[in-house]
C-alpha positions in Angstrom: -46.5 102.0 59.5 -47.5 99.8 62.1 -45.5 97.2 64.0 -46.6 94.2 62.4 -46.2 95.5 58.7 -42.2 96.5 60.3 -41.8 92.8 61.3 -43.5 91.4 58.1 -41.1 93.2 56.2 -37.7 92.5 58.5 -38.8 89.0 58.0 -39.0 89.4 54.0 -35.8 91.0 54.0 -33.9 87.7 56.1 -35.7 85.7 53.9 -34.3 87.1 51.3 -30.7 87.4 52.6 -31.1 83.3 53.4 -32.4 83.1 50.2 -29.5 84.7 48.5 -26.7 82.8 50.5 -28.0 79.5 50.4 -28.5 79.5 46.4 -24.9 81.1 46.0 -23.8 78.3 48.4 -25.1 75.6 46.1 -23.5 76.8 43.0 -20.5 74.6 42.4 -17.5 76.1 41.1 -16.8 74.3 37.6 -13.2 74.0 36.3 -12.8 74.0 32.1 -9.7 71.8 31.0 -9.2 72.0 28.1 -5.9 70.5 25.9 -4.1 71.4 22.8 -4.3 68.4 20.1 -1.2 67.4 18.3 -3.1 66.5 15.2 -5.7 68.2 13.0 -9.4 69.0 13.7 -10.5 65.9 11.3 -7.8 63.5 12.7 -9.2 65.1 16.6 -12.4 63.9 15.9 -11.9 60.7 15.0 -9.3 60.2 17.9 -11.8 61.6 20.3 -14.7 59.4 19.1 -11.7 56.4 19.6 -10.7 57.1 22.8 -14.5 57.5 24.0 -15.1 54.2 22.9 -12.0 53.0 24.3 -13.0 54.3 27.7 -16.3 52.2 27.6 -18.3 54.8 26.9 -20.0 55.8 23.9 -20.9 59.3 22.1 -25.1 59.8 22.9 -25.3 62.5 20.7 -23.3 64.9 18.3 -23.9 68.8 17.4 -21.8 70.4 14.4 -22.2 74.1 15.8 -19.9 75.1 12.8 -22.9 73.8 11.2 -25.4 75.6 12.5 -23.6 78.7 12.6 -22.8 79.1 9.2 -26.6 79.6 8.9 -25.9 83.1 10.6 -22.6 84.3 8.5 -20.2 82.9 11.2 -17.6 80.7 9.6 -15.6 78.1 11.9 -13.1 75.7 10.2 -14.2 73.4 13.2 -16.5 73.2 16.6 -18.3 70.2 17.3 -19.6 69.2 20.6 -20.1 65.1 21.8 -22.5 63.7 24.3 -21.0 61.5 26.2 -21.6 58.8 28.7 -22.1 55.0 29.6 -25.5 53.9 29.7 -24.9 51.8 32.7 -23.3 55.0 34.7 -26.3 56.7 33.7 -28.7 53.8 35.1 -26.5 54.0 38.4 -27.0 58.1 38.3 -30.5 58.1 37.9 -31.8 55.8 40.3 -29.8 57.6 42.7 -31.8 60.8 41.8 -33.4 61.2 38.5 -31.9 64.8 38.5 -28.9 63.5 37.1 -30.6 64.2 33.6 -29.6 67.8 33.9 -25.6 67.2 32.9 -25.9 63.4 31.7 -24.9 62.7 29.1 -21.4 64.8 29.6 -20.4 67.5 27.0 -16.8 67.3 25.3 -16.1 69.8 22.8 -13.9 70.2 20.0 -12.6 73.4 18.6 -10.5 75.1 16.1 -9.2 78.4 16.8 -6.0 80.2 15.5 -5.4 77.2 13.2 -5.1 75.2 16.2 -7.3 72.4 17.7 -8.1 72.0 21.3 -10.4 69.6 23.0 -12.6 70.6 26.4 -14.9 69.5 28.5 -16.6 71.2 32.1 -15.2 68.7 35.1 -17.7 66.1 35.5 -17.4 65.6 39.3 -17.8 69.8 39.5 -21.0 69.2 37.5 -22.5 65.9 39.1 -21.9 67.5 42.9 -23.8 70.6 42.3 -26.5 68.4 41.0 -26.4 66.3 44.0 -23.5 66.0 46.6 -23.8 62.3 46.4 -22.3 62.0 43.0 -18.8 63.4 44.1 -17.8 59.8 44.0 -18.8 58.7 40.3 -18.1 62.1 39.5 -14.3 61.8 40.6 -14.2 58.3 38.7 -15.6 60.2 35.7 -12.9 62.4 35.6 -10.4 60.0 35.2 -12.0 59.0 32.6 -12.5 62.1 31.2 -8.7 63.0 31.7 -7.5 59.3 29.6 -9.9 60.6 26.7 -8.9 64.1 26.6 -5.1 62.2 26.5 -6.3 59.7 23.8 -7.7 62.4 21.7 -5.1 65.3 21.7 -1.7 63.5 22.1 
Protein backbone atom coordinates (compact mmCIF):
# COMPACT_ATOMS: atom_id res chain seq x y z
CA UNK A 1 0.00 0.00 0.00
CA UNK A 2 1.63 3.10 -0.67
CA UNK A 3 2.05 6.14 1.49
CA UNK A 4 -0.40 8.31 0.15
CA UNK A 5 -3.36 5.67 0.16
CA UNK A 6 -1.94 5.19 4.29
CA UNK A 7 -2.57 8.93 4.79
CA UNK A 8 -5.84 9.08 2.71
CA UNK A 9 -7.13 6.57 4.86
CA UNK A 10 -5.74 7.89 8.48
CA UNK A 11 -7.49 10.98 7.36
CA UNK A 12 -10.88 9.04 6.62
CA UNK A 13 -10.62 7.48 9.85
CA UNK A 14 -10.21 11.20 11.96
CA UNK A 15 -12.87 12.21 9.87
CA UNK A 16 -14.85 9.85 10.98
CA UNK A 17 -13.89 9.94 14.72
CA UNK A 18 -14.79 14.10 14.42
CA UNK A 19 -17.66 12.99 12.68
CA UNK A 20 -18.92 10.76 15.32
CA UNK A 21 -18.12 13.19 18.38
CA UNK A 22 -19.41 16.16 17.03
CA UNK A 23 -22.97 14.63 16.00
CA UNK A 24 -23.14 12.90 19.57
CA UNK A 25 -22.22 16.29 20.93
CA UNK A 26 -25.23 17.97 19.33
CA UNK A 27 -27.73 15.59 20.59
CA UNK A 28 -29.53 17.17 23.49
CA UNK A 29 -30.50 15.18 26.24
CA UNK A 30 -34.42 15.46 26.55
CA UNK A 31 -36.17 15.03 29.98
CA UNK A 32 -40.00 13.36 29.86
CA UNK A 33 -42.27 14.83 32.69
CA UNK A 34 -44.92 13.45 32.83
CA UNK A 35 -47.87 13.78 35.87
CA UNK A 36 -50.53 11.66 37.25
CA UNK A 37 -54.19 13.33 36.72
CA UNK A 38 -56.60 13.40 39.49
CA UNK A 39 -59.51 13.14 37.31
CA UNK A 40 -60.53 10.78 34.43
CA UNK A 41 -59.16 10.47 30.82
CA UNK A 42 -62.45 12.48 29.40
CA UNK A 43 -62.43 15.07 32.29
CA UNK A 44 -58.06 15.19 31.40
CA UNK A 45 -58.84 16.12 28.14
CA UNK A 46 -61.06 18.75 28.51
CA UNK A 47 -58.83 20.21 31.40
CA UNK A 48 -55.85 19.99 29.26
CA UNK A 49 -57.41 21.63 26.18
CA UNK A 50 -58.50 24.52 29.18
CA UNK A 51 -55.46 25.07 30.60
CA UNK A 52 -53.76 25.37 27.01
CA UNK A 53 -56.03 27.95 26.24
CA UNK A 54 -55.60 29.47 29.49
CA UNK A 55 -51.88 29.67 28.88
CA UNK A 56 -52.37 31.74 25.60
CA UNK A 57 -51.71 29.10 23.63
CA UNK A 58 -53.88 27.08 21.47
CA UNK A 59 -54.05 23.26 20.42
CA UNK A 60 -52.62 23.27 16.36
CA UNK A 61 -53.52 19.93 15.95
CA UNK A 62 -55.01 16.72 17.61
CA UNK A 63 -54.18 12.83 16.94
CA UNK A 64 -56.46 10.02 18.65
CA UNK A 65 -53.74 7.20 18.43
CA UNK A 66 -56.27 5.02 20.31
CA UNK A 67 -57.97 5.64 17.20
CA UNK A 68 -55.77 4.65 14.83
CA UNK A 69 -54.62 1.76 16.66
CA UNK A 70 -57.68 0.08 17.05
CA UNK A 71 -57.26 -0.32 13.25
CA UNK A 72 -54.44 -2.94 14.17
CA UNK A 73 -56.25 -5.06 17.20
CA UNK A 74 -54.58 -2.78 19.91
CA UNK A 75 -57.24 -1.49 22.31
CA UNK A 76 -56.43 1.73 24.51
CA UNK A 77 -59.21 3.08 26.76
CA UNK A 78 -57.31 6.46 26.08
CA UNK A 79 -54.04 8.09 24.18
CA UNK A 80 -54.38 11.17 22.43
CA UNK A 81 -51.67 13.50 21.62
CA UNK A 82 -52.07 17.72 21.23
CA UNK A 83 -50.10 20.10 19.13
CA UNK A 84 -49.39 22.82 20.86
CA UNK A 85 -48.10 26.31 20.52
CA UNK A 86 -48.80 30.19 20.14
CA UNK A 87 -48.76 31.40 16.73
CA UNK A 88 -46.88 34.47 17.74
CA UNK A 89 -43.99 32.29 19.62
CA UNK A 90 -43.86 30.40 16.50
CA UNK A 91 -43.46 33.71 14.32
CA UNK A 92 -40.69 34.78 16.85
CA UNK A 93 -39.05 31.02 16.38
CA UNK A 94 -39.03 30.95 12.84
CA UNK A 95 -37.60 34.08 11.83
CA UNK A 96 -34.93 33.29 14.19
CA UNK A 97 -34.23 30.09 12.13
CA UNK A 98 -36.91 28.49 10.09
CA UNK A 99 -35.68 25.19 11.59
CA UNK A 100 -37.79 25.66 14.36
CA UNK A 101 -40.46 23.74 12.32
CA UNK A 102 -38.90 20.48 13.37
CA UNK A 103 -40.52 20.46 17.15
CA UNK A 104 -43.05 23.47 16.74
CA UNK A 105 -45.88 23.06 17.34
CA UNK A 106 -44.92 21.14 20.91
CA UNK A 107 -46.40 17.59 21.56
CA UNK A 108 -48.41 17.00 24.98
CA UNK A 109 -49.74 13.65 25.32
CA UNK A 110 -52.47 12.10 27.14
CA UNK A 111 -52.60 8.54 28.27
CA UNK A 112 -54.42 5.87 30.04
CA UNK A 113 -52.57 3.08 31.46
CA UNK A 114 -53.48 0.73 34.51
CA UNK A 115 -56.82 2.58 34.78
CA UNK A 116 -54.96 5.60 35.48
CA UNK A 117 -54.38 8.84 33.43
CA UNK A 118 -51.16 10.68 33.13
CA UNK A 119 -50.33 13.67 31.03
CA UNK A 120 -46.62 14.14 29.31
CA UNK A 121 -44.84 16.10 27.21
CA UNK A 122 -40.75 16.09 25.98
CA UNK A 123 -39.09 19.47 27.79
CA UNK A 124 -39.46 22.16 25.31
CA UNK A 125 -36.31 24.06 26.11
CA UNK A 126 -34.40 20.35 25.77
CA UNK A 127 -36.11 20.24 22.32
CA UNK A 128 -35.78 23.91 21.05
CA UNK A 129 -31.73 23.99 22.08
CA UNK A 130 -30.78 21.02 20.19
CA UNK A 131 -32.58 22.63 17.24
CA UNK A 132 -30.65 25.77 17.74
CA UNK A 133 -28.74 26.92 20.99
CA UNK A 134 -30.37 30.26 20.60
CA UNK A 135 -33.74 29.09 21.69
CA UNK A 136 -32.62 28.08 25.28
CA UNK A 137 -34.31 31.32 26.22
CA UNK A 138 -38.01 30.90 24.80
CA UNK A 139 -37.38 27.45 25.37
CA UNK A 140 -37.03 27.94 29.31
CA UNK A 141 -40.13 30.37 29.17
CA UNK A 142 -41.88 27.52 27.42
CA UNK A 143 -41.45 25.34 30.06
CA UNK A 144 -43.02 27.27 32.45
CA UNK A 145 -45.66 27.29 30.61
CA UNK A 146 -45.58 23.85 29.87
CA UNK A 147 -45.31 23.09 33.78
CA UNK A 148 -48.80 25.61 34.65
CA UNK A 149 -50.59 23.35 31.93
CA UNK A 150 -49.48 20.06 32.96
CA UNK A 151 -50.72 21.58 36.65
CA UNK A 152 -54.09 22.90 35.12
CA UNK A 153 -54.67 19.65 33.52
CA UNK A 154 -53.88 16.87 36.04
CA UNK A 155 -54.61 18.48 39.53
Amino acid sequence: MSNHAIALKRVFALLLVAGFLFSASSFAATNFVQAQSSHSFNSTVSQLKHAISGNGMMVMGHIDQANVLKMTGLHLKGAESFLVGNPKVGKKLFKMSPAAGAVLPLRMYVWEKGGQTYVGYFQPSDLLTAVDSQFRKPGQMMDKKFHMILKGATQ
